[in-house]
N, CA, C and O atoms as a GROMACS GRO file, in nm:
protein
  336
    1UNK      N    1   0.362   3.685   1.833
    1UNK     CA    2   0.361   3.616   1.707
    1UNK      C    3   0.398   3.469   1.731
    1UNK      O    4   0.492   3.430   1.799
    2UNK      N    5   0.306   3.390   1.662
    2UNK     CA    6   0.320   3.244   1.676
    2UNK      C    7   0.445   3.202   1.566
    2UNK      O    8   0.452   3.264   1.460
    3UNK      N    9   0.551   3.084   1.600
    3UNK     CA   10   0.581   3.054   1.500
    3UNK      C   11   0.532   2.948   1.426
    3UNK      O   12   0.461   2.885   1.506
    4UNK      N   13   0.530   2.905   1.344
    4UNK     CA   14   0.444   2.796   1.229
    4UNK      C   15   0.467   2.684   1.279
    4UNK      O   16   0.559   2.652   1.354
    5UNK      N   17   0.341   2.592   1.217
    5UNK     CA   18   0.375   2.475   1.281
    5UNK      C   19   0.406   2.407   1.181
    5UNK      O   20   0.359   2.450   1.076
    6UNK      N   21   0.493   2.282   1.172
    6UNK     CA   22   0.475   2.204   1.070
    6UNK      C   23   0.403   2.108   0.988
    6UNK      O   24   0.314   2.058   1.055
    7UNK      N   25   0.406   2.069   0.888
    7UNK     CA   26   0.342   1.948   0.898
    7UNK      C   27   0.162   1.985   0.794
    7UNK      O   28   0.168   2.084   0.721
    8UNK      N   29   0.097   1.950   0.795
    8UNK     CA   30  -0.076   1.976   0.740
    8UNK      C   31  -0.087   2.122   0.834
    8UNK      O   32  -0.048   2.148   0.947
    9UNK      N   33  -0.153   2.195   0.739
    9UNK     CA   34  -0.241   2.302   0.825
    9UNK      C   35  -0.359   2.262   0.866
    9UNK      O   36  -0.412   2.165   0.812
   10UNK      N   37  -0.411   2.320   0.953
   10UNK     CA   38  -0.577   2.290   0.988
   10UNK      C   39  -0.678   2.317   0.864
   10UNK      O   40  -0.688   2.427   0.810
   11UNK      N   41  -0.765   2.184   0.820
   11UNK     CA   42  -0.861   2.233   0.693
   11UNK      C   43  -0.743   2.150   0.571
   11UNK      O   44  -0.793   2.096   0.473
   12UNK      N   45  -0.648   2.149   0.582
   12UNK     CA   46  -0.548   2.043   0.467
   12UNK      C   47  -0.561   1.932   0.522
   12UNK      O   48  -0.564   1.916   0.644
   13UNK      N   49  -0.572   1.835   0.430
   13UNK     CA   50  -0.582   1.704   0.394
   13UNK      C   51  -0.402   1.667   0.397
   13UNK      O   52  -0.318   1.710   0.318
   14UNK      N   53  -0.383   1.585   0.502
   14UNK     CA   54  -0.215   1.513   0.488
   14UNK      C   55  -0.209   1.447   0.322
   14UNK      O   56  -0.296   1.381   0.264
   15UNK      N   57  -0.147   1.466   0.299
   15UNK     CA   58  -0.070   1.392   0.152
   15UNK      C   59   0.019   1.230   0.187
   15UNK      O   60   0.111   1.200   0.263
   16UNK      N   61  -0.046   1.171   0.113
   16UNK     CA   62  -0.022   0.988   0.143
   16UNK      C   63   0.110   1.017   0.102
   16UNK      O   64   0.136   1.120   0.039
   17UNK      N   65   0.199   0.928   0.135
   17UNK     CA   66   0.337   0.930   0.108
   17UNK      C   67   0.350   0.858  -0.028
   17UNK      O   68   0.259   0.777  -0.048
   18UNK      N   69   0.430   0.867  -0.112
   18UNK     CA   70   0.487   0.858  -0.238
   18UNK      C   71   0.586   0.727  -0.215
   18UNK      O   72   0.618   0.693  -0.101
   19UNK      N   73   0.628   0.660  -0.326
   19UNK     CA   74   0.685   0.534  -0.279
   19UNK      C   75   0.840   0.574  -0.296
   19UNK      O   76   0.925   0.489  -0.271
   20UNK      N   77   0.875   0.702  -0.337
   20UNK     CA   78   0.981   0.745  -0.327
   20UNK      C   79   1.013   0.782  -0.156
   20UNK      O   80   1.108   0.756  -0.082
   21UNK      N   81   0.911   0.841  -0.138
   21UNK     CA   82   0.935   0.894   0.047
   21UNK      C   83   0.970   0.780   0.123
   21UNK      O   84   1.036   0.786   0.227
   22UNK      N   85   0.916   0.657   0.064
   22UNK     CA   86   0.890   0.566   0.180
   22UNK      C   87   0.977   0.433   0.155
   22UNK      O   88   0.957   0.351   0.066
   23UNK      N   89   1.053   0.429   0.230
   23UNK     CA   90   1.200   0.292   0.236
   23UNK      C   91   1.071   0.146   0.234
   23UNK      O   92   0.989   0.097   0.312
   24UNK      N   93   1.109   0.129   0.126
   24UNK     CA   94   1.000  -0.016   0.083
   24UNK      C   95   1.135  -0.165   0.169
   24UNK      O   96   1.254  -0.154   0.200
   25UNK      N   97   1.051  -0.268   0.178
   25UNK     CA   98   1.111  -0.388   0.192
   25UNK      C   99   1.098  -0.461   0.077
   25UNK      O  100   1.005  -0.444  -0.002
   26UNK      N  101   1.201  -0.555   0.060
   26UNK     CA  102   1.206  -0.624  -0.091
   26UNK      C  103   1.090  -0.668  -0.101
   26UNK      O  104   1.036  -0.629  -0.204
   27UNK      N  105   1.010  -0.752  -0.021
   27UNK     CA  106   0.922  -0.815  -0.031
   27UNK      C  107   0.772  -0.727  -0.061
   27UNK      O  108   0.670  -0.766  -0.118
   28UNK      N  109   0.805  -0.590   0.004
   28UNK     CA  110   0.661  -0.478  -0.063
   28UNK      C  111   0.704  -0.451  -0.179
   28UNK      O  112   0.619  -0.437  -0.267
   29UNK      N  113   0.884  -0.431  -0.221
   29UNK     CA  114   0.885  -0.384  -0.372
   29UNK      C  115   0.833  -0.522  -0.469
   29UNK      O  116   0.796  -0.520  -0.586
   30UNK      N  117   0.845  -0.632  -0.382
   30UNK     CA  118   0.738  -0.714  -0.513
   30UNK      C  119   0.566  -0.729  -0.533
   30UNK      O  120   0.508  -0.769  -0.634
   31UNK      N  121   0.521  -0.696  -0.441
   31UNK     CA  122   0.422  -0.690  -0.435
   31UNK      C  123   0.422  -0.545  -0.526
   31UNK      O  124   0.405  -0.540  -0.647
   32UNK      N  125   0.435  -0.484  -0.478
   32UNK     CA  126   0.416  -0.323  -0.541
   32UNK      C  127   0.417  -0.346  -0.713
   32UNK      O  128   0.320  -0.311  -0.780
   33UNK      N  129   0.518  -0.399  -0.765
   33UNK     CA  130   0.571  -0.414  -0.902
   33UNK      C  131   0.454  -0.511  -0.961
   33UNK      O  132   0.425  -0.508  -1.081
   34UNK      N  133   0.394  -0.591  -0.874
   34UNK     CA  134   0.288  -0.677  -0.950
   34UNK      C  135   0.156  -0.600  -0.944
   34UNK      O  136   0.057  -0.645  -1.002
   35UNK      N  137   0.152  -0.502  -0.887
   35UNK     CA  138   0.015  -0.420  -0.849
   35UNK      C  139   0.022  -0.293  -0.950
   35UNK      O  140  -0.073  -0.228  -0.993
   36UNK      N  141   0.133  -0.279  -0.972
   36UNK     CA  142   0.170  -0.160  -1.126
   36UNK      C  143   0.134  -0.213  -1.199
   36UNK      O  144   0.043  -0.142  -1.242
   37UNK      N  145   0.137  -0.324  -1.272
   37UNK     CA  146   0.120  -0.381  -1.398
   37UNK      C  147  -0.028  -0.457  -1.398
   37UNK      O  148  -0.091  -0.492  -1.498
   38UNK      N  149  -0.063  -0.471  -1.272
   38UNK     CA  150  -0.261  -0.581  -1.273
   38UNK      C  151  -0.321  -0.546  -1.151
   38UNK      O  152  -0.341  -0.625  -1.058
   39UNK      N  153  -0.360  -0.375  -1.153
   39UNK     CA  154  -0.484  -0.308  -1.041
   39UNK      C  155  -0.544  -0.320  -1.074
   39UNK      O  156  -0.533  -0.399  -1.168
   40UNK      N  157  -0.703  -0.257  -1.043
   40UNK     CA  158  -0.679  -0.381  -0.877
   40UNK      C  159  -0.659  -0.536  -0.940
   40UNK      O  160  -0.632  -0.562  -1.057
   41UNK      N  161  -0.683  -0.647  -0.816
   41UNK     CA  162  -0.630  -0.800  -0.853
   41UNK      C  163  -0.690  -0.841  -0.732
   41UNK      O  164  -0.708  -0.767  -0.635
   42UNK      N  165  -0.707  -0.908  -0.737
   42UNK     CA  166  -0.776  -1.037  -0.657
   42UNK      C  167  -0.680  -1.066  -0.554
   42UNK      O  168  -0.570  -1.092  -0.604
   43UNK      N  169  -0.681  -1.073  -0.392
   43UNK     CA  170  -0.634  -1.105  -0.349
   43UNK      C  171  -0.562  -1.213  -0.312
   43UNK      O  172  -0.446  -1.197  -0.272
   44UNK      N  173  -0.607  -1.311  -0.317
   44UNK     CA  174  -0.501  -1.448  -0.357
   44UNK      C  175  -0.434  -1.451  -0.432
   44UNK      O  176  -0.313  -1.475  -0.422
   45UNK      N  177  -0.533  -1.414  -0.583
   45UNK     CA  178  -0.408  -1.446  -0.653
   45UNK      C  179  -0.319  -1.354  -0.678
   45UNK      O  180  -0.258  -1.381  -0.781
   46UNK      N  181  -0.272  -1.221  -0.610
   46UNK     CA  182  -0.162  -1.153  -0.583
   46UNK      C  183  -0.065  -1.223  -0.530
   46UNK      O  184   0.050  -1.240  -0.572
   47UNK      N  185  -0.145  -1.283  -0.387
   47UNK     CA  186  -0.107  -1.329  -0.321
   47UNK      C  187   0.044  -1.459  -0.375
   47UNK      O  188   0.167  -1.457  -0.371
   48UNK      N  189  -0.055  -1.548  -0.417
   48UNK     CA  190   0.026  -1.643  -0.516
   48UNK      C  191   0.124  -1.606  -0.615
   48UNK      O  192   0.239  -1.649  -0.603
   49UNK      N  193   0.089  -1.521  -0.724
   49UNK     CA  194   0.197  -1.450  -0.760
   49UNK      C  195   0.318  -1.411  -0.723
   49UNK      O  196   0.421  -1.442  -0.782
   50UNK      N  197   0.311  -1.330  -0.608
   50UNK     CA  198   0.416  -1.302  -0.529
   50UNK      C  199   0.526  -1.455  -0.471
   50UNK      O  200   0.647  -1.439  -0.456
   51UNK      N  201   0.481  -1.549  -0.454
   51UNK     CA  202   0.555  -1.653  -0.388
   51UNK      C  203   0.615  -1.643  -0.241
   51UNK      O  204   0.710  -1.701  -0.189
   52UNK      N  205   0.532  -1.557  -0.195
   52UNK     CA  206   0.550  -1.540  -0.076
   52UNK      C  207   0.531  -1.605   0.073
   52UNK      O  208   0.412  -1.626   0.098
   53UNK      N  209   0.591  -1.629   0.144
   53UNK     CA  210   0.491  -1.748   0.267
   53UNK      C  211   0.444  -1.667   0.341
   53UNK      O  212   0.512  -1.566   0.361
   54UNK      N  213   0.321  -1.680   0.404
   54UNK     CA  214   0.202  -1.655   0.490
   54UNK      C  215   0.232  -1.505   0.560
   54UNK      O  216   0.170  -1.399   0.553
   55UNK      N  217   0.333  -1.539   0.617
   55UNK     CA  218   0.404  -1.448   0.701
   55UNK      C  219   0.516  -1.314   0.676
   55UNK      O  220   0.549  -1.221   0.750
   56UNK      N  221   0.555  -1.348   0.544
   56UNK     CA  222   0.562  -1.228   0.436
   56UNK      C  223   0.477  -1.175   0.375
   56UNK      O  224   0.468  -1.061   0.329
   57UNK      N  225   0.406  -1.267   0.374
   57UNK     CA  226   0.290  -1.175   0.275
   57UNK      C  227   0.208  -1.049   0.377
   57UNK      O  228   0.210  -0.926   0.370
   58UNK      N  229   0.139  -1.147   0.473
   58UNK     CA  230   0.119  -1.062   0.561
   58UNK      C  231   0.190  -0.946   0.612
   58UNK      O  232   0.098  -0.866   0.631
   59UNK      N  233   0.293  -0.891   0.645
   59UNK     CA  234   0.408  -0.829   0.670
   59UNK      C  235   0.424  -0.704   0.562
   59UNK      O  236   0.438  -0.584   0.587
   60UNK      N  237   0.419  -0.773   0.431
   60UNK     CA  238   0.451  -0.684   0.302
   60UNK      C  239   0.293  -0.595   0.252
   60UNK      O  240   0.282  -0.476   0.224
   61UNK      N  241   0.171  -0.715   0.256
   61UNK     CA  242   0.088  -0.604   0.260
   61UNK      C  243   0.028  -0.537   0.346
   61UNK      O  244  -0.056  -0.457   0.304
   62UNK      N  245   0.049  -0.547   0.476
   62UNK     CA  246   0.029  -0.431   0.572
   62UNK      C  247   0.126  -0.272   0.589
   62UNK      O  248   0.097  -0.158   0.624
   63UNK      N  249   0.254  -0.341   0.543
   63UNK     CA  250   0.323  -0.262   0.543
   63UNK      C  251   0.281  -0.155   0.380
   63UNK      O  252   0.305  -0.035   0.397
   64UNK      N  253   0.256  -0.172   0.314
   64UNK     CA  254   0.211  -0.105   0.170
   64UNK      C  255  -0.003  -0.059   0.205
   64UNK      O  256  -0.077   0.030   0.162
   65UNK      N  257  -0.012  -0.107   0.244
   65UNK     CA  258  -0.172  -0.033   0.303
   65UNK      C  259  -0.125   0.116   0.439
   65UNK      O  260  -0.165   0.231   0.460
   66UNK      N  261  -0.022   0.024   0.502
   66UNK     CA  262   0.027   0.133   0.644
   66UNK      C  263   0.062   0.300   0.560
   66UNK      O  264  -0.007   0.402   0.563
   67UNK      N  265   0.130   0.287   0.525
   67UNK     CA  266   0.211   0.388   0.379
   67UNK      C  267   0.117   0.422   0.278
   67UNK      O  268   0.149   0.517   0.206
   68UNK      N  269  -0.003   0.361   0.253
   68UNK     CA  270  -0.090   0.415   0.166
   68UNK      C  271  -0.056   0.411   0.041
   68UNK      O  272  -0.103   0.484  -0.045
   69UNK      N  273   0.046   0.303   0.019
   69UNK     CA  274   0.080   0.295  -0.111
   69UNK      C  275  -0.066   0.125  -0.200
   69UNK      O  276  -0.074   0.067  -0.308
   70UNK      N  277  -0.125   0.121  -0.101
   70UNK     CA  278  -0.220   0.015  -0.205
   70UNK      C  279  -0.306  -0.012  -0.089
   70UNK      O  280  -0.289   0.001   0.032
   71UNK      N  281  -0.417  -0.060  -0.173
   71UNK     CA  282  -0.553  -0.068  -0.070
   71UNK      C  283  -0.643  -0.176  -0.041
   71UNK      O  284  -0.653  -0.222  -0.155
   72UNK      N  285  -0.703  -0.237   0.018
   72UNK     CA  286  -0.753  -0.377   0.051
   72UNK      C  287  -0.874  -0.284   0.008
   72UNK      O  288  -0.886  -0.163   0.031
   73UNK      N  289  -0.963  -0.372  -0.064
   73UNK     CA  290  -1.154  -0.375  -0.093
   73UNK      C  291  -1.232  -0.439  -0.062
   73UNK      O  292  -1.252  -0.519  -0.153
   74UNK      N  293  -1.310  -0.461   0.034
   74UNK     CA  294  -1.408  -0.604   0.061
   74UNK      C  295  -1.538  -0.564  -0.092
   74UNK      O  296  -1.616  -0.469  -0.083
   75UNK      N  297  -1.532  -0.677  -0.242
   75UNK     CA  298  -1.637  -0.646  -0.290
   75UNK      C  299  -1.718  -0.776  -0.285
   75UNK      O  300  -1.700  -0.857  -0.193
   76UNK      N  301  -1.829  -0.802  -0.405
   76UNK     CA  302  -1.914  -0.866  -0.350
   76UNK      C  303  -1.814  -0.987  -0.399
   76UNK      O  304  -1.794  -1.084  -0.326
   77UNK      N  305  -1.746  -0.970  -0.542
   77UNK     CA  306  -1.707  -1.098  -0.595
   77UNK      C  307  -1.560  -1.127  -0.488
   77UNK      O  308  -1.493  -1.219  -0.537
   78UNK      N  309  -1.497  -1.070  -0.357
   78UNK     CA  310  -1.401  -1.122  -0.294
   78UNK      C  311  -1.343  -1.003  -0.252
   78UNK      O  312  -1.402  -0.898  -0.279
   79UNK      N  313  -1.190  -1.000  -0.164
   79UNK     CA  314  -1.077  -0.882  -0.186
   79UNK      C  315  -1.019  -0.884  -0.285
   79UNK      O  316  -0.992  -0.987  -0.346
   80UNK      N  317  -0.979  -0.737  -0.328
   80UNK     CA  318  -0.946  -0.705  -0.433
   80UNK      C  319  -0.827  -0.599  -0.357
   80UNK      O  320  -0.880  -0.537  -0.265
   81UNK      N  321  -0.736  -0.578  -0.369
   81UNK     CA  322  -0.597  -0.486  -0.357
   81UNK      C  323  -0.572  -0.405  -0.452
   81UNK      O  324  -0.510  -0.461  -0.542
   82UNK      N  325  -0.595  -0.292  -0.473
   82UNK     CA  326  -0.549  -0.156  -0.529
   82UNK      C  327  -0.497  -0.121  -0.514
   82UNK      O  328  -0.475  -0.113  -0.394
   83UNK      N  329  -0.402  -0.048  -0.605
   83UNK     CA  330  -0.253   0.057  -0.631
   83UNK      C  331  -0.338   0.218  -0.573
   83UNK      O  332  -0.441   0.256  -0.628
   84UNK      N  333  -0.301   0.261  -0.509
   84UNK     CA  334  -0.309   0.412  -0.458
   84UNK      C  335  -0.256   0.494  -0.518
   84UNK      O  336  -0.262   0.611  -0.480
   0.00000   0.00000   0.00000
């Protein structure tokens, strides 16, 4: 007898993590909080919103795409960032 494995069974789909599961950085909980209230949004001007420099920003939304808590779109009119 095998014992179980953990984790997804074979044929299950993993479950994206919840923003409760996942230890946010201040700088994703602002991004996050502006993406609750205006999904999707235009990427800059999230961007701007946030007041973030280059290098936070970058940082905060990779880290919130990594976690699956929001999503980059290439459409025709630009990126657009979605709440998951």
């Amino acid at each position: 007898m095998r014992p179980e494995r953990s984790g997804a069974r074979e044929g299950e789909a993993e479950q994206s993590p919840k923003e409760e599961d996942v230890e946010l950085t201040d700088d994703e909980k602002v991004v996050l909080n502006i993406l609750k209230t205006n999904s999707p949004i235009d990427l800059n001007e999230l961007k701007g919103q946030t007041g973030l420099s280059n290098k936070k920003w970058d940082k905060a939304i990779k880290g919130l795409t990594k976690n699956k808590l929001a999503k980059v779109e290439k459409t025709d009119a630009g990126l657009l960032v979605l709440l998951v």
